[in-house]
SEZA-818793 format. One record per residue (C-alpha): residue number from 1; x, y, z. Coordinates in steps of 0.25 Angstrom, whole numbers, plus 5000, padded with zeros to 4 digits. Example, Ala and Ser with C-alpha at 12.3 -4.5 7.8 and 13.67 -1.06 7.14 Angstrom:
# SEZA-818793
R  1  5049  4982  5031
R  2  5055  4996  5029
This chain:
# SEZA-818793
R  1  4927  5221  4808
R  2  4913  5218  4815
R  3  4911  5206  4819
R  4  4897  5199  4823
R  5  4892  5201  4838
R  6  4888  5190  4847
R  7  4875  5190  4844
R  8  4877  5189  4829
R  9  4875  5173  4823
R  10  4884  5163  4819
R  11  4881  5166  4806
R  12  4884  5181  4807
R  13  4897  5177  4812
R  14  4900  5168  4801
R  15  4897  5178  4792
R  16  4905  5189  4801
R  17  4918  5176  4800
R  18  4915  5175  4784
R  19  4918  5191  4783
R  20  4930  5189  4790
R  21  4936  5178  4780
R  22  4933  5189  4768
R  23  4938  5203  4777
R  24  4953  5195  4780
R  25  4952  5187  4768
R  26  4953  5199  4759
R  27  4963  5205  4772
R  28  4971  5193  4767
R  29  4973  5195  4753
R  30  4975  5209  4755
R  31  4987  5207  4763
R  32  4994  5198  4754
R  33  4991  5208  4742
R  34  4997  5218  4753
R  35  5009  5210  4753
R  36  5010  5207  4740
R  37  5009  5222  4735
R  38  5021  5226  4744
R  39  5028  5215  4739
R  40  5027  5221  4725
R  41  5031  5234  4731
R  42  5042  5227  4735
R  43  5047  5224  4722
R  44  5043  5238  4715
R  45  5054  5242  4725
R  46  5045  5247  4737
R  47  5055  5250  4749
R  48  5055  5238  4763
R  49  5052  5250  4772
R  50  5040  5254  4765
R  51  5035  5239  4764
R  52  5036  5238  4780
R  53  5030  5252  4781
R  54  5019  5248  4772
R  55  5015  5234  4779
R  56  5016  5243  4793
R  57  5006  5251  4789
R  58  4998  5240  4781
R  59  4997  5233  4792
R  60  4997  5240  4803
R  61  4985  5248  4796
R  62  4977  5236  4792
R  63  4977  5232  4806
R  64  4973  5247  4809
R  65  4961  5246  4800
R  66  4957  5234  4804
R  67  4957  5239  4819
R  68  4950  5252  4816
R  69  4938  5244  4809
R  70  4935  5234  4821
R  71  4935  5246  4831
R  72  4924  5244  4842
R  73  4920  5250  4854
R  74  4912  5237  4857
R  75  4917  5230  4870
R  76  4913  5214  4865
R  77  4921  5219  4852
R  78  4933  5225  4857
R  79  4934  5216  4868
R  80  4932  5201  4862
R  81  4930  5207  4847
R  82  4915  5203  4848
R  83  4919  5189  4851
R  84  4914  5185  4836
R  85  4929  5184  4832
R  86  4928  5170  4821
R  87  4938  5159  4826
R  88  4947  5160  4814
R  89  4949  5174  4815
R  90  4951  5173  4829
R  91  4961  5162  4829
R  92  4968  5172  4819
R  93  4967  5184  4827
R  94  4974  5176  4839
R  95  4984  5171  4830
R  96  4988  5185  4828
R  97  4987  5189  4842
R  98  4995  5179  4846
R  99  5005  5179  4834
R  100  5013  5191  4841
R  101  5027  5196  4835
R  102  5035  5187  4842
R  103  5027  5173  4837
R  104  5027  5180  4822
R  105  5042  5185  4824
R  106  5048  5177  4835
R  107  5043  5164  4835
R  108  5051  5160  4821
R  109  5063  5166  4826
R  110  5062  5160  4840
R  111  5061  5145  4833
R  112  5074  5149  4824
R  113  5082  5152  4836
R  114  5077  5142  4847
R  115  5074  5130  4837
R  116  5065  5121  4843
R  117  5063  5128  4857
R  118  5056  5140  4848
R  119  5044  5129  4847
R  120  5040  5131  4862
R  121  5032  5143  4857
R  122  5025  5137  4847
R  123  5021  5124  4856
R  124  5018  5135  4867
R  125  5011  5145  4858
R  126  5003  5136  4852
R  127  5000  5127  4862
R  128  4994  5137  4870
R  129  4982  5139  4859
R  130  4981  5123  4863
R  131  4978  5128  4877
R  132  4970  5140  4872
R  133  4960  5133  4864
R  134  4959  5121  4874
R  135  4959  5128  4888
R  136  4955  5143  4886
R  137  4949  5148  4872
R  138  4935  5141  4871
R  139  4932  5143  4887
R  140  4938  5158  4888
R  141  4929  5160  4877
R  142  4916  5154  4884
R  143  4918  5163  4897
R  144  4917  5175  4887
R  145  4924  5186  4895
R  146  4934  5196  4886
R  147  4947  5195  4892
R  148  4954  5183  4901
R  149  4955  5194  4914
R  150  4940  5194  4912
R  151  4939  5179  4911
R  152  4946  5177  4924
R  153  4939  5188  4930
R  154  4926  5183  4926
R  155  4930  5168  4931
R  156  4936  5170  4942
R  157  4928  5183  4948
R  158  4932  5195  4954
R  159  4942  5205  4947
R  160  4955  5198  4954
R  161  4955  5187  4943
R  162  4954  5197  4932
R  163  4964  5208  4935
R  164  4975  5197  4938
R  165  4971  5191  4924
R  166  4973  5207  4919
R  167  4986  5208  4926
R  168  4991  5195  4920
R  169  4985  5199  4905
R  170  4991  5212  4904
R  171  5004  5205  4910
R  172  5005  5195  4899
R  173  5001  5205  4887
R  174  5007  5218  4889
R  175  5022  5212  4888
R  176  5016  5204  4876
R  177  5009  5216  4870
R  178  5026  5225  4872
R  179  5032  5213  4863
R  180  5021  5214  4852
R  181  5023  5229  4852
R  182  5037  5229  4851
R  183  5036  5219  4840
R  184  5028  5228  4833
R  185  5037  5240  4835
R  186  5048  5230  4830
R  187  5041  5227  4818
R  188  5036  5239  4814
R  189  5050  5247  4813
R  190  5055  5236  4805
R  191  5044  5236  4794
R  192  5045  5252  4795
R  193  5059  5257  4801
R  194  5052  5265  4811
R  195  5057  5265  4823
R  196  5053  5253  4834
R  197  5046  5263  4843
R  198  5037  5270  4832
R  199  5035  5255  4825
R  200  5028  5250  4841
R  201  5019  5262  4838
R  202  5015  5261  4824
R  203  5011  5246  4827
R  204  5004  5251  4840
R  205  4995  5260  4833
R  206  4990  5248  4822
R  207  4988  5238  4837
R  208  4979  5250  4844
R  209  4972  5252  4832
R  210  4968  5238  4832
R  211  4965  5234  4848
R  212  4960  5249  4850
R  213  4950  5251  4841
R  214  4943  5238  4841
R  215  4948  5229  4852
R  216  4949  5214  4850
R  217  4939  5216  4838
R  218  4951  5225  4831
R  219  4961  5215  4836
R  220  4956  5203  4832
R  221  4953  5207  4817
R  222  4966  5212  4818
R  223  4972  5202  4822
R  224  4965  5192  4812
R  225  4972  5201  4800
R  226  4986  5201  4806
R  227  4987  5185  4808
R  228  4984  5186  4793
R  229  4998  5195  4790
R  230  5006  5189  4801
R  231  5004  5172  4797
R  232  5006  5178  4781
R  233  5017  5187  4784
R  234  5023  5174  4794
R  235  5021  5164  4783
R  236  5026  5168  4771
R  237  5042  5170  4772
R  238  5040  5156  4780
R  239  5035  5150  4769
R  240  5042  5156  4759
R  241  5055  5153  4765
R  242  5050  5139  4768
R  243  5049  5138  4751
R  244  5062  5145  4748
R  245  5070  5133  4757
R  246  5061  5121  4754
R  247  5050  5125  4744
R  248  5037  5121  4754
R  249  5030  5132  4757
R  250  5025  5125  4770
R  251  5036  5129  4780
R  252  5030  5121  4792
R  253  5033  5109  4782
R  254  5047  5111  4781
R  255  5050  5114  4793
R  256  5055  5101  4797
R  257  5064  5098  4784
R  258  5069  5113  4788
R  259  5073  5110  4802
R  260  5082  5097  4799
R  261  5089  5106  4790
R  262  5091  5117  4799
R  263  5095  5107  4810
R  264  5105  5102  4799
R  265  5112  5115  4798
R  266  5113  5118  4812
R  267  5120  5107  4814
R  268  5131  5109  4804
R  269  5131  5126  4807
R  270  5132  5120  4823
R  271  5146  5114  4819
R  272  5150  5124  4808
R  273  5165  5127  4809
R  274  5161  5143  4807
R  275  5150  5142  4818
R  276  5159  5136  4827
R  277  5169  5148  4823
R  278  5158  5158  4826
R  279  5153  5152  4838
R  280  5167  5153  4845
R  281  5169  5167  4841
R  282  5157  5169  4849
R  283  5161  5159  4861
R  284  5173  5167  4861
R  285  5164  5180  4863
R  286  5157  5175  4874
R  287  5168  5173  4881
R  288  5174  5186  4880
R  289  5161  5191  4885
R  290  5160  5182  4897
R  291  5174  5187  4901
R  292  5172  5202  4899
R  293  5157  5198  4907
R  294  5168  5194  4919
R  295  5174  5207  4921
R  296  5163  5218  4912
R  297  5169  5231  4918
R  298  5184  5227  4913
R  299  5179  5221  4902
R  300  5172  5233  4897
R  301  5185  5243  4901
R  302  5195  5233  4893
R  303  5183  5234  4880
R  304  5181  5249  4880
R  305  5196  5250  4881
R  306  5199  5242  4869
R  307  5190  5248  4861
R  308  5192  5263  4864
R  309  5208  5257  4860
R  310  5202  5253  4848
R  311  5196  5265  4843
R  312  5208  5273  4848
R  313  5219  5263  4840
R  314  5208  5266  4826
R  315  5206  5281  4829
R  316  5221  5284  4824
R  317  5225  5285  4809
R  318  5225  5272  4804
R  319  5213  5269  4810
R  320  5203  5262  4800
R  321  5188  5271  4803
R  322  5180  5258  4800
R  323  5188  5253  4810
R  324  5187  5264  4821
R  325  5172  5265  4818
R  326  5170  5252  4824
R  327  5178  5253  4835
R  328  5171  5265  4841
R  329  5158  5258  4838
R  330  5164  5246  4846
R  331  5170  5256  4858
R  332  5156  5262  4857
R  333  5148  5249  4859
R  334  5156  5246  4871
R  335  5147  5243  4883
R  336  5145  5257  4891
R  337  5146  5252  4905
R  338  5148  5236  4912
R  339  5134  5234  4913
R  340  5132  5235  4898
R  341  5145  5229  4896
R  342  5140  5217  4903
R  343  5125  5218  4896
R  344  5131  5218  4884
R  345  5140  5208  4885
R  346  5131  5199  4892
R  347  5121  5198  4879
R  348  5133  5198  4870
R  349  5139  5185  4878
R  350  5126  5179  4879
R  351  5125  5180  4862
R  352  5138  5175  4860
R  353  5136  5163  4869
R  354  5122  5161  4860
R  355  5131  5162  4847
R  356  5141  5153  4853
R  357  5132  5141  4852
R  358  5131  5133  4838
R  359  5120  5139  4829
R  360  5121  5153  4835
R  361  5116  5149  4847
R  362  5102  5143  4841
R  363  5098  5128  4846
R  364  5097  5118  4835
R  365  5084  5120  4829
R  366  5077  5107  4831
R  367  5085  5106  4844
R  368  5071  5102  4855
R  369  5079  5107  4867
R  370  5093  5114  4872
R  371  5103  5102  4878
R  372  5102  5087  4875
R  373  5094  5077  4883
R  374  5104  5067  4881
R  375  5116  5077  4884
R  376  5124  5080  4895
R  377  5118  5085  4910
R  378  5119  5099  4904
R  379  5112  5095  4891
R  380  5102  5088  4898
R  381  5098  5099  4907
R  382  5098  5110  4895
R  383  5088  5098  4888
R  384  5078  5100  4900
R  385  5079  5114  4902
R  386  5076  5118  4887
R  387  5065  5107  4887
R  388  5058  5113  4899
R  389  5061  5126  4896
R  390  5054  5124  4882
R  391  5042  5117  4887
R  392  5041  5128  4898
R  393  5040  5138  4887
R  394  5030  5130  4880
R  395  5020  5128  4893
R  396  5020  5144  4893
R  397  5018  5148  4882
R  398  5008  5139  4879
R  399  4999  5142  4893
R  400  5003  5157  4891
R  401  4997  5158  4876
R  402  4985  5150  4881
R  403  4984  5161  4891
R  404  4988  5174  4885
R  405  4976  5184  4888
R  406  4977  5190  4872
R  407  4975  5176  4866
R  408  4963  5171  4877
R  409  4956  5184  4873
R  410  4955  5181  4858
R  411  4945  5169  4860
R  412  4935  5178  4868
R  413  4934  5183  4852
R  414  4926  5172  4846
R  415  4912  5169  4846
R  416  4912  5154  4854
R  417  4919  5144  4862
R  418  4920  5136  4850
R  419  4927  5148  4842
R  420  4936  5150  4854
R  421  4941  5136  4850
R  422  4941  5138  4836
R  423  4948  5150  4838
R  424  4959  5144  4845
R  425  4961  5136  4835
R  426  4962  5144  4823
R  427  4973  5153  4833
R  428  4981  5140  4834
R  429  4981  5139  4819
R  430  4985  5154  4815
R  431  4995  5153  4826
R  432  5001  5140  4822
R  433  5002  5144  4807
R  434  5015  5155  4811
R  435  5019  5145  4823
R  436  5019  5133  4813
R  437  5028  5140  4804
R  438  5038  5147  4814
R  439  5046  5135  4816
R  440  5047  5133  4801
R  441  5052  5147  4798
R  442  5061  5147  4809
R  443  5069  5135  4803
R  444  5067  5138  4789
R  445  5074  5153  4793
R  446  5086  5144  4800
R  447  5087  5136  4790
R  448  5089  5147  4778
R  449  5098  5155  4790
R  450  5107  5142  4790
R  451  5108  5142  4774
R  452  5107  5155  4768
R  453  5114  5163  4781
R  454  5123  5155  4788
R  455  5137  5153  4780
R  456  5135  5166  4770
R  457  5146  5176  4768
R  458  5141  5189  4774
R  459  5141  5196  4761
R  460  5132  5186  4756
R  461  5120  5184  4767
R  462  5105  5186  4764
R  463  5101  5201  4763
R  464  5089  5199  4775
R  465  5102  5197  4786
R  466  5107  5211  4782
R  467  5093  5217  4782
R  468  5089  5211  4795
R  469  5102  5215  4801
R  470  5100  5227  4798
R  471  5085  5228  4802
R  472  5091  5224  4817
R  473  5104  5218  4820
R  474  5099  5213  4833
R  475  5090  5201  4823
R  476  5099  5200  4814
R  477  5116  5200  4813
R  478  5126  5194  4806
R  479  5142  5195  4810
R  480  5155  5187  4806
R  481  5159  5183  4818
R  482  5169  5172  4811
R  483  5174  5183  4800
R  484  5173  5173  4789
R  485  5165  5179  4781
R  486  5153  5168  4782
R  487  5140  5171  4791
R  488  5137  5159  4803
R  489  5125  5156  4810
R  490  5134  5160  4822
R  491  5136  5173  4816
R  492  5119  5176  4815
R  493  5113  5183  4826
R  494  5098  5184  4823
R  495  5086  5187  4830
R  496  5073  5177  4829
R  497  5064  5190  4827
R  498  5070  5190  4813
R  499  5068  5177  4810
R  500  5051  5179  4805
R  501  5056  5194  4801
R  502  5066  5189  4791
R  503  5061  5178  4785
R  504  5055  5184  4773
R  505  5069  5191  4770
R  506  5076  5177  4773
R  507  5066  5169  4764
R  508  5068  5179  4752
R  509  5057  5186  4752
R  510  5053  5200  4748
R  511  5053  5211  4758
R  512  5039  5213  4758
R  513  5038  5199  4766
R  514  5048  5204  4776
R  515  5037  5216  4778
R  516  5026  5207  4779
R  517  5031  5199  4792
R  518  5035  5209  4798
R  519  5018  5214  4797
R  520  5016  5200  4804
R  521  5026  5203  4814
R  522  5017  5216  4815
R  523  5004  5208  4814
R  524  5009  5197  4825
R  525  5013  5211  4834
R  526  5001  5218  4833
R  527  4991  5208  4835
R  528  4996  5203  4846
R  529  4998  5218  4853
R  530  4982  5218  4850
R  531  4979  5208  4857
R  532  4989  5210  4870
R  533  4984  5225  4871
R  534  4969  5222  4869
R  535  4971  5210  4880
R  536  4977  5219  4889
R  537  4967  5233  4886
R  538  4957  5222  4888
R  539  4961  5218  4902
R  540  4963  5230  4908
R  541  4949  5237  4900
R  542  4939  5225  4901
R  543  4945  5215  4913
R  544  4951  5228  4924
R  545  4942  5241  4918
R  546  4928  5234  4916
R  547  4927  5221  4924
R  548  4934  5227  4935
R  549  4934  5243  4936
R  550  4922  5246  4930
R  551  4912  5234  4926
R  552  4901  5244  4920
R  553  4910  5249  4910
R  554  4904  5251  4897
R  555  4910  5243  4886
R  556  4911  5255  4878
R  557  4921  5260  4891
R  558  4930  5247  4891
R  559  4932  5247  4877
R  560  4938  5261  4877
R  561  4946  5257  4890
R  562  4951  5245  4884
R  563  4956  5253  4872
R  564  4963  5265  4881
R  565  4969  5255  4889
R  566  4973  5246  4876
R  567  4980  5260  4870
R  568  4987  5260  4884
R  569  4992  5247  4883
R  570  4997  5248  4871
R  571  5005  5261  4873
R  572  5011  5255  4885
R  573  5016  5242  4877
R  574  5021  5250  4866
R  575  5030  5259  4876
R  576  5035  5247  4882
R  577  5038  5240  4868
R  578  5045  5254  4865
R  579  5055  5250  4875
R  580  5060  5238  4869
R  581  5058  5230  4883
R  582  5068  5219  4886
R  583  5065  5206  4885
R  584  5050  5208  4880
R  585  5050  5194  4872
R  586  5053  5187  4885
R  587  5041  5194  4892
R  588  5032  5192  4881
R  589  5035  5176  4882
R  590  5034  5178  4897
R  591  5020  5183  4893
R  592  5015  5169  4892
R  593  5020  5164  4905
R  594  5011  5175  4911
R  595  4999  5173  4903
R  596  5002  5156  4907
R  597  5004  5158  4922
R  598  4993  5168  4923
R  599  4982  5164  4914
R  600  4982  5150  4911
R  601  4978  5144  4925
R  602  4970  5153  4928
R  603  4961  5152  4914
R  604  4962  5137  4913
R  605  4958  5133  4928
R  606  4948  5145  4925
R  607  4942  5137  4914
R  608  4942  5122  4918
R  609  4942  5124  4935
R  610  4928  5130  4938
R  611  4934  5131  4954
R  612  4946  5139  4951
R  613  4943  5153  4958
R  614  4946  5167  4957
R  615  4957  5168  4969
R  616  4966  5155  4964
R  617  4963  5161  4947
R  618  4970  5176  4953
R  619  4979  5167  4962
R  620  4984  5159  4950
R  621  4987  5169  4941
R  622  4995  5177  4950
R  623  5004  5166  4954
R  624  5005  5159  4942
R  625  5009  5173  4937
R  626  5015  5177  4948
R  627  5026  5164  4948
R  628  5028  5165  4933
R  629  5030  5181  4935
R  630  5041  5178  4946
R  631  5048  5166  4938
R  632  5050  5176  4927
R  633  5054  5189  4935
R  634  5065  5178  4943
R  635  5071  5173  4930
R  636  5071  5182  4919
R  637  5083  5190  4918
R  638  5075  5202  4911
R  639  5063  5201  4921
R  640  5075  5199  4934
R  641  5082  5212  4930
R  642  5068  5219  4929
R  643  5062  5212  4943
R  644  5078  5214  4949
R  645  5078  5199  4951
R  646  5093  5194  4956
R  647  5090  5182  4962
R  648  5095  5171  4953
R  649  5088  5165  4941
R  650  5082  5152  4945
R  651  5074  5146  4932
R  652  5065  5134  4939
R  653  5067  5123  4930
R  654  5075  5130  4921
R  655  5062  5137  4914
R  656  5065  5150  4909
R  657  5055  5162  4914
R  658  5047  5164  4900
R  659  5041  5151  4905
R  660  5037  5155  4918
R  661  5024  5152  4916
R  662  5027  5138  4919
R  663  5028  5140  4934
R  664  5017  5150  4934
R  665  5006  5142  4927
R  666  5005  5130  4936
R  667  5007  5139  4950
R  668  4993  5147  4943
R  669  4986  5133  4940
R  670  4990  5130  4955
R  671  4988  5141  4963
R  672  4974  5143  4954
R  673  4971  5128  4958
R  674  4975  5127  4971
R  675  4968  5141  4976
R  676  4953  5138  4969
R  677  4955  5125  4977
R  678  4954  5132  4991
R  679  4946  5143  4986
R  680  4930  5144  4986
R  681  4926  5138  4972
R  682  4922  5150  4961
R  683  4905  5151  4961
R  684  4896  5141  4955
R  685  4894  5152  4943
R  686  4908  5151  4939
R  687  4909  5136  4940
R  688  4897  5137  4932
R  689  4904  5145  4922
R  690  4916  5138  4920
R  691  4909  5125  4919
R  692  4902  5132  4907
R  693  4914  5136  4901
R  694  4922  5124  4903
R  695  4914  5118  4893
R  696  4913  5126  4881
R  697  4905  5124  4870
R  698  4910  5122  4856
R  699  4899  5124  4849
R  700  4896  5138  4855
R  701  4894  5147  4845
């Protein structure tokens, strides 16, 4: 697509905005036919694996096309997609690139197993667009560079500035840019059955074709299209299952009459005779595993030697071969050495322990906080520790959004200042439609669990639990624990991924809706790798290659640069996605703690302070960084065993790492602050400029 250069008038843009309406209008009501279409496949017998195949390579292609046509070897195009982008379409666009697979997947499953804590990423997430629009958007937008590195660079002078702020970019968006890949090998062999490796390049090949042939131009058009499946493939089971249990078909509005049923039920499942059973079937399991955990070496000797005993005493005659069969499958599972004796029986005590608790170990879905305020000392403390712990979460997620360098650079797009705000606000409203429902469908999902699952015969339970288990038993498993025949809440183990996954199945709908989240899920992936790897080819190609190697670069050169080193990139996350790293999700949250600690001060002091200065701006985001890096590294089992950290674990105020950013943003305000105090005051031109800035106006056109 072509949009109108800066030279072009007002009217000319109206006219380029008024083309758009009709080209995704009719995009639009293509889909939906699309869907409709493979839904009367469906029905004439069409086959599921050919419905997935077919929405991979729908989509997948669409996107392809839609890349291949905005091609351009044009710098202002392929760096700020020639900064004519409509607010509307850019507030879409940013709703995709921030809508990654784990807010379009996780987010409604992280709500049904947390309850109310869940809502720290929805007040975060969307709180920091609050920050976005109010401190950074409109005056980012006024300075005019391409990339945050090159705002600090510009604002703060020399190259010192700049290659911290790269550092710091490519740290918060390559681990982000893993999970979004991952997600969409994930996907991908579900809709098809390829294998997880083959399905992170397939998806690979329809995210270059996008960011490699036409930048943020290719991106952003993109981008608009897959907000437009993912929100319709998100809303539909929601609303339908909202219908099916109450007949609205506004879930937000029965969210509340929902919840005081759920809250209800899990008080009578809390003190359900069978629950109780269950739940000390699986006390009594952790207590056998605490005491083989005493003594793993025997332990392990006396369990191999029971079941090699086992399989001998079924081996002879009269031995029944079902039998036998499972014994050698059990002597064969049998941990190979004490470490992995110890590993496994670590995770399998730490489950038990989990399922041991009333409703499977969930909290009460309304429940604001863990303990009681009006409890015992151990209550008490438990009250304040969650409360801080939430609102710790909160904080940094809310000034890591408002500082992620993938979002920022979205509003270099449009035309103004005053589009820059419009645009922030057209992002919080796409963004708040999927974040508005998520709560709902998280508790209309418990409550049909509570009714139409917990208390069936097995013989007797809904078809999508045997499909889903069998999909992965990891999401989804069912076992009597109890042998009475009935299925309990206790006896669920489920994964929140499944939770946005099944919902068509759970609401009854065809198959071909089933499909059709899953292409959100891939939609949400996809644009969210565009813009991670175009932010961090951008860094390295404009902010290090041309602004600090070689300034007299043509923007022919830089274009190329920036898509050998995008294809780079893109390789280097896919190999590592390949891997199936641990504790990926952890990262990816701990991504907005680096974003906070090392961009937030930095840019709003930039903004509103005309005397901070170069040194205490590259000062401040190396110790904000720096501190929220160490809290992280010292507390984090996974990041310990990496570091080979041994001291003990001391959490200061009982926060949790993922919210380390809290320690590191107000020691990068300080040091920034304190070090611009004793240092000579930036020159009267920069003063000048960020006077100029500080006062944006809205009416710029």
């Amino acid at each position: 697509m072509d949009s109108p250069t800066g030279r072009e008038s007002a009217a000319a843009r109206a006219a380029f905005k008024k083309s758009l309406n009709k080209v995704y209008g009719w995009y639009t009501g293509g889909f939906v036919v699309f869907v409709i279409t493979l839904g009367g496949l469906e029905l004439m017998g069409l086959s599921r694996d050919w419905i997935g195949f077919i929405f991979l390579i729908a989509t997948i292609g669409l996107y392809a096309s839609i890349g291949i046509m905005s091609r351009t070897n044009d710098a202002n195009e392929y760096f700020v997609a020639g900064r004519r982008v409509p607010a509307v379409y850019n507030g879409m666009a940013t709703g995709a690139d921030w809508m990654s697979a784990a807010s379009f997947i996780g987010l409604a499953g992280t709500l049904y197993l947390t309850g109310y804590s869940g809502l720290a990423f929805i007040m975060g997430w969307t709180g920091g667009y609050c920050l976005v629009a109010l401190f950074l958007a409109p005056y980012l937008r006024k300075f005019g560079q391409f990339t945050v590195p090159d705002f600090l660079g510009d604002r703060y002078g020399g190259n010192l500035p700049r290659l911290i702020g790269v550092v710091a970019t490519i740290l918060c968006s390559f681990t982000y840019v893993v999970a979004q890949i991952y997600g969409v090998g994930l996907i991908t062999s579900r809709l098809t059955g390829v294998a997880f490796e083959l399905g992170i390049f397939l998806g690979l090949g329809g995210i270059l074709v996008c960011s490699f042939l036409g930048g943020m131009r290719a991106v952003t058009w993109t981008q608009v299209a897959q907000y437009i499946v993912l929100i319709v493939a998100f809303m539909i089971p929601v609303v339908w299952l909202s219908v099916k249990q109450t007949g609205v078909p506004i879930p937000q509005a029965v969210y509340g009459y929902q919840l005081e049923k759920v809250s209800a039920l899990e008080k009578t499942l809390a003190n359900d005779p069978k629950e109780l059973e269950v739940r000390e079937i699986f006390a009594r399991r952790s207590a056998a595993l605490g005491e083989k955990l005493k003594n793993p070496a025997a332990a392990l000797v006396a369990d191999k030697s029971a079941a090699t005993k086992k399989v001998a005493e079924l081996s002879g005659a009269d031995g029944n071969p079902f039998e036998l069969t499972m014994a050698e499958k059990a002597l064969l599972a049998l941990p190979k050495d004490e470490a992995t004796a110890v590993k496994a029986w670590t995770v399998a005590k730490a489950n038990a322990d989990t399922r041991a608790k009333p409703l499977n170990g969930m909290p009460p879905h309304a429940q604001q906080f863990a303990g009681d305020p009006k409890g015992d000392t151990s209550a008490r403390q438990a009250y304040d520790v969650s409360r801080r712990n939430f609102l710790a979460l909160m904080f940094c997620l809310m000034v890591g959004t408002a500082a992620l360098p993938h979002i920022l650079m979205r509003y270099y797009t449009v035309p103004s200042v005053r589009e820059a705000r419009k645009s922030v606000t057209w992002s919080l409203f796409f963004i708040f439609l999927l974040y508005f429902t998520a709560p709902a469908l998280a508790v209309l999902v418990k409550y049909e669990v509570f009714t139409e699952v917990v208390g069936v015969p097995f013989d007797q339970l809904p078809a999508w639990m045997a499909a889903w288990h069998k999909v992965d038993p990891t999401l989804l498993s069912v076992t009597d624990i109890n042998h009475d025949g009935l299925l309990q809440l206790g006896e669920i183990s489920i994964g929140g991924d499944i939770i946005v996954l099944a919902t068509p199945a759970i609401a009854g709908l065809p198959y071909v809706i089933s499909g059709l989240v899953a292409a959100g899920g891939l939609a949400a992936a996809l644009s969210t790798a565009d813009g991670l790897l175009l932010t961090i080819a951008n860094a390295l190609s404009h902010d290090m290659y041309y602004k600090m190697i070689d300034p007299n670069a043509s923007a022919g050169r830089r274009v190329a640069i920036s898509k050998i080193l995008l294809l780079v990139v893109a390789l280097a996350a896919a190999y590592v996605a390949a891997q199936k790293p641990a504790d990926i999700l952890f990262l990816v949250s701990a991504a907005f703690s680096f974003a906070a600690a090392a961009f937030f001060p930095v840019l709003v002091l930039g903004i509103f302070w005309k005397r901070t200065t170069g040194l205490a701006a590259s000062l401040g985001m190396v110790s904000g960084l720096g501190v929220t890096i160490y809290y992280m590294v010292t507390t984090q089992p996974w990041l310990r065993g990496v570091f080979g950290v041994t001291s003990p674990v001391h959490l200061l105020w009982d926060i949790q790492p993922i919210s380390a950013g809290l320690f590191g943003v107000p020691v990068g305000f300080a040091t920034i602050i304190l070090v611009s105090l004793v240092t000579r005051p930036p020159d009267e031109k920069v003063q000048e400029l960020v006077e100029y800035v500080r006062y944006p106006n809205l009416t710029q056109d």
